[in-house]
C-alpha positions in Angstrom: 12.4 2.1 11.8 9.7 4.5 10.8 6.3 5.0 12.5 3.5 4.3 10.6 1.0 5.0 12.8 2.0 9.0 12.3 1.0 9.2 8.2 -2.3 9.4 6.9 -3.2 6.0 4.9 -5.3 6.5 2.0 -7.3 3.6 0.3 -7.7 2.8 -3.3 -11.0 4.1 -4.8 -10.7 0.3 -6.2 -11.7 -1.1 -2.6 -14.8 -2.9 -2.3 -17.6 -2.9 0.5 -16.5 -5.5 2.3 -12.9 -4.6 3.0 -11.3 -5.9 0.8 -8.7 -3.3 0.1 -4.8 -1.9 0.1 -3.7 1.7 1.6 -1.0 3.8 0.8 1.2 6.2 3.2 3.6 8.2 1.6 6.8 9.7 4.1 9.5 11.3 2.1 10.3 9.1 -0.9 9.4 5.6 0.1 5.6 4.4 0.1 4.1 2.3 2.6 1.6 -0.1 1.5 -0.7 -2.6 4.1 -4.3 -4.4 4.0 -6.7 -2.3 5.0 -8.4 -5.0 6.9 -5.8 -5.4 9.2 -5.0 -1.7 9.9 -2.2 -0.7 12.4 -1.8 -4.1 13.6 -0.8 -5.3 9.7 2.5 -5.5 8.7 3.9 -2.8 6.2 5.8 -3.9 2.7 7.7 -0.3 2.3 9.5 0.7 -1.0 11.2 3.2 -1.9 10.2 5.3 -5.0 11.3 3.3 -7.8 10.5 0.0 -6.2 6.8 1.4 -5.4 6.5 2.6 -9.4 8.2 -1.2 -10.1 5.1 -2.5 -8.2 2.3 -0.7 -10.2 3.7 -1.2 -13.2 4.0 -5.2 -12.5 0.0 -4.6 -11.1 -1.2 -2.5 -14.0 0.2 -5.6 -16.5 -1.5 -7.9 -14.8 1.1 -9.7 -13.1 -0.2 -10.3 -9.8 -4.1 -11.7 -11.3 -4.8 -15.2 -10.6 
């Protein structure tokens, strides 16, 4: 199991204000990704390089809007 506590999170230039936001680690080839309101003590969905472009593509088409 990897620490994530060692990378540097950065947050999506999306976030709002108030929080509401994702961050991204990158270690080697797999991608980290956690709510930013929750910080270190937030789980972390990790995927590895092809699942991670899987995911934006799936977010980019819209398939995760309500």
């Amino acid at each position: 199991m990897f620490d994530w506590s060692t990378v540097v999170w950065r947050k999506s230039s999306f976030s709002d204000a108030g929080g509401n936001c994702v961050e991204v680690a990158s270690c080697g080839d797999v991608r980290g990704l956690r709510d930013g309101k929750l910080g270190k003590s937030g789980p972390v969905l990790v995927l590895d390089a092809s699942g991670f472009g899987a995911f934006l593509n799936a977010v980019r088409a819209g398939r995760f809007d309500r």
